[in-house]
N, C-alpha and C positions, 0 to 999 in steps of 0.2 A: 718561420721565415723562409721565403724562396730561394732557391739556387742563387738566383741572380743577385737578389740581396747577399747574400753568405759572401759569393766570390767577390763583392764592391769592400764589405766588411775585413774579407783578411786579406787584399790590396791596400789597405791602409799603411801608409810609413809610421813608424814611433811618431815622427815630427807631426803627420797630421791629425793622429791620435791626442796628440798634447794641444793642439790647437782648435778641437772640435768644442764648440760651446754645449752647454748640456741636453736640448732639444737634440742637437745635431748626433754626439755623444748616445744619448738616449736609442735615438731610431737609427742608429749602427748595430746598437744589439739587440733589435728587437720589439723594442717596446712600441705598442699600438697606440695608446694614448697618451700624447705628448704636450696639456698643458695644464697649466694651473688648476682647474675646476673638476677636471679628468672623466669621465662617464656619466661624473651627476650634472656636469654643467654643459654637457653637450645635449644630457635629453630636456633639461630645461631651454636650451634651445632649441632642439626641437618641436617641446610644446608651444613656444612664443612661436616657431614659425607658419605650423601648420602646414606645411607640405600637401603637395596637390600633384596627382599625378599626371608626367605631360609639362610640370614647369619647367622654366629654363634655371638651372639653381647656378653660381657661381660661388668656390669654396676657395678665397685666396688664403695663402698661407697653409696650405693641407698638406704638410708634412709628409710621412707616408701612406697617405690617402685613408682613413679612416673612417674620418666621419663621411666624407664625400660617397663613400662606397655605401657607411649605412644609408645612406640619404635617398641612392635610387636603390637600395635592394629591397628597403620597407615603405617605400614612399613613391616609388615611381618616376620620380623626377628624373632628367638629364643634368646631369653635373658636368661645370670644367673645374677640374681640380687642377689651381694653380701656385706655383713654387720658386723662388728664386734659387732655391737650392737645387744644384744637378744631383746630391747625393740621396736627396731626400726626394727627388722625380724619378730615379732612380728606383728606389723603394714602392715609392706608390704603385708607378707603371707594375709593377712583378705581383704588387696585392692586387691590383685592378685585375690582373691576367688571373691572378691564381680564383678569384672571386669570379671569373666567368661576366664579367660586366663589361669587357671594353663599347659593344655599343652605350651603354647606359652614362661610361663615366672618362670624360675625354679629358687625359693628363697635357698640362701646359707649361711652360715656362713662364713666367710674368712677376712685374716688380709691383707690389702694394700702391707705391707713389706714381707711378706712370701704369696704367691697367692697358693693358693693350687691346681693350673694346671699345666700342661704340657706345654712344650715351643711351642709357637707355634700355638696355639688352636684357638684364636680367631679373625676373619675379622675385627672387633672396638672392640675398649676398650674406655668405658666411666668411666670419675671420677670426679664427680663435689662436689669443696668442700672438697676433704679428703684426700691431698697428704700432706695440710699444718700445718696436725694435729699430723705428723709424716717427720723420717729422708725423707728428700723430696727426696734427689739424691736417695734414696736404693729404695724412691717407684716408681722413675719415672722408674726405669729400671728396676722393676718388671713389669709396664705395658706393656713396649716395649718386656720384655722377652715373655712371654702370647699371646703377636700380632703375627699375623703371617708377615713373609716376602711380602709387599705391601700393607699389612691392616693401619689402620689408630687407631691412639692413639686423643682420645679428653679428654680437661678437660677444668675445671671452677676453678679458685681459686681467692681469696681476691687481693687486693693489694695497695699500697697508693696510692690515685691519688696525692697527693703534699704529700710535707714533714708533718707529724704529729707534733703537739706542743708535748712535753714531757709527758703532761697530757693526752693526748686523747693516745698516748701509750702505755700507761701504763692501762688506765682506760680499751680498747681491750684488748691488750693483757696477763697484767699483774690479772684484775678481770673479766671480761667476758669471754673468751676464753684462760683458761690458756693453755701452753703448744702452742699453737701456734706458727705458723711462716713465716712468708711470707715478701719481701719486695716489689721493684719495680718490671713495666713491665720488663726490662734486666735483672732483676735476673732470675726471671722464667722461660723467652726464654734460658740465662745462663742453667739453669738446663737440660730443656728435650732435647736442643741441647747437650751438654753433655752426656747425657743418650743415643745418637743414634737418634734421632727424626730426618728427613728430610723436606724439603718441608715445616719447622715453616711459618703458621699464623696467627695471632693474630687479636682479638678486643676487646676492652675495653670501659666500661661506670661507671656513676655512681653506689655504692649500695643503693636502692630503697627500696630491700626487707621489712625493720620495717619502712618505712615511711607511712603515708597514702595514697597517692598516691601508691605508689608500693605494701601497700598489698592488696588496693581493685584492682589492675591490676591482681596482680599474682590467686589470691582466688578466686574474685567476692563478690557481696555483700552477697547474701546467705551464704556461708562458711565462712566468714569474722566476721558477724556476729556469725556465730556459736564458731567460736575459741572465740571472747568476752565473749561469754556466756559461753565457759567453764573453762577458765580461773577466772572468777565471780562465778565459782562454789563451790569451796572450798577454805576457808582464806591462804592457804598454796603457793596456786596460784597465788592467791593477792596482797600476800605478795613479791612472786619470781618476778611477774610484775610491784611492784611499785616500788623495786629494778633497775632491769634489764633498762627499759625504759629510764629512765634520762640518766645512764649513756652511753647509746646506740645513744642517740641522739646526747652529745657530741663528739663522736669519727665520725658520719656520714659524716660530712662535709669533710674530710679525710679518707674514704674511697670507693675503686671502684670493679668492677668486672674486670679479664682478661680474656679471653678464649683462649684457644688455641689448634693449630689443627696439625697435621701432618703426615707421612708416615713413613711407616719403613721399611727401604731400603730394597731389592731384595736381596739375599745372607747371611742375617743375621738370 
């Protein structure tokens, strides 16, 4: 983690420590990949994308800039990697530097439901994770609008693998991730077909991401450790993690990753 991340991290109050939702919570201490599918469902995005170097890529919702950085540092591509969160623009900008990429990968402010480009702009559009934090139909067809004619729209979002008990529903959606929303794989296909998308498809797996298998896959153990350790660094932390985790573990067994891929017709 950068300087500059470090000192955003231990300027936190207890109060906004308690208030950080678990992405947000997440990439305070550290942690690189921050959604559902975690490593295996970003390179499956990346296969559905096909990356060309020289494209214009758009990465909304890019947390602290991740995938956007893999994107031009093995692909070539130009990325805007953009965020409504300042804490998590914050972050990226400090990876972007410390990655040697600021030509390559240009950090932005911007809201999913209102994109502040022009129609048309960009060959892909990546969004993993943040369509289901918001009215989902208004964001899918802000991605499609932003794509250009033949470019490709990708995302990552939540989803139930079986029906959840009432508890584990409630315990996600209702205290862990308020404001959420997501159901089945058919809803979401429902959606971005809906919105224009062509050529839908899909892959889905378990979520891994808070298990321990899944974060020494996604991390490794160096970083792995390191988030431990900063998490154990102040009781406010401690306290958000001895929270979060129980009920996090409940809800797992009922929940999975979807991805999805597709084109956006010729003429539109």
């Amino acid at each position: 983690m950068s300087i500059v991340a470090e000192k955003t991290r231990s300027r936190l109050s207890t109060k906004e420590i308690e208030e950080l939702d678990p992405y947000m919570l997440m990439g305070m201490l550290g942690k690189r990949v921050i959604h559902p599918g975690g490593r295996r469902s970003t390179e499956e995005l990346f296969k559905s994308g096909d990356f060309q170097r020289g494209q214009q890529v758009l990465d909304i919702g890019c947390g602290v800039g991740t995938t956007a950085i893999q994107i031009a540092w093995r692909f070539g591509a130009h990325v805007v990697a953009a965020d409504i969160s300042p804490l998590m623009l914050t972050s990226a900008r400090a990876n972007v530097r410390r990655a040697r990429l600021e030509d390559e990968v240009e950090v932005r402010h911007a809201d999913i439901v209102a994109l502040p480009f022009e129609d048309n702009t960009f060959d892909c559009v990546v969004a993993e994770a943040v369509t289901m934090f918001v009215d989902r139909s208004v964001a899918a067809k802000e991605l499609m609008r932003v794509c250009k004619p033949g470019g490709k729209v990708l995302t990552t979002e939540f989803l139930w693998r079986k029906p959840p008990t009432a508890e584990a529903k409630h315990i996600f959606l209702g205290e862990i991730c308020l404001g959420m929303m997501f159901d089945d794989l058919d809803d979401w296909v429902r959606i971005y077909s809906e919105a224009g998308l062509g050529d839908v498809q899909v892959t889905h797996g378990p979520f891994e991401m808070m298990t321990p298998r899944g974060f020494l896959s996604d991390e490794g153990l160096g970083n792995s450790l390191a988030v431990m350790g900063r998490a154990m660094s102040r009781p406010a932390y401690m306290k958000k993690m001895a929270w979060l985790m129980p009920r996090m573990n409940r809800a797992v067994p009922y929940l999975g990753y979807i991805t999805i891929s597709g084109v956006k017709p010729e003429g539109e």
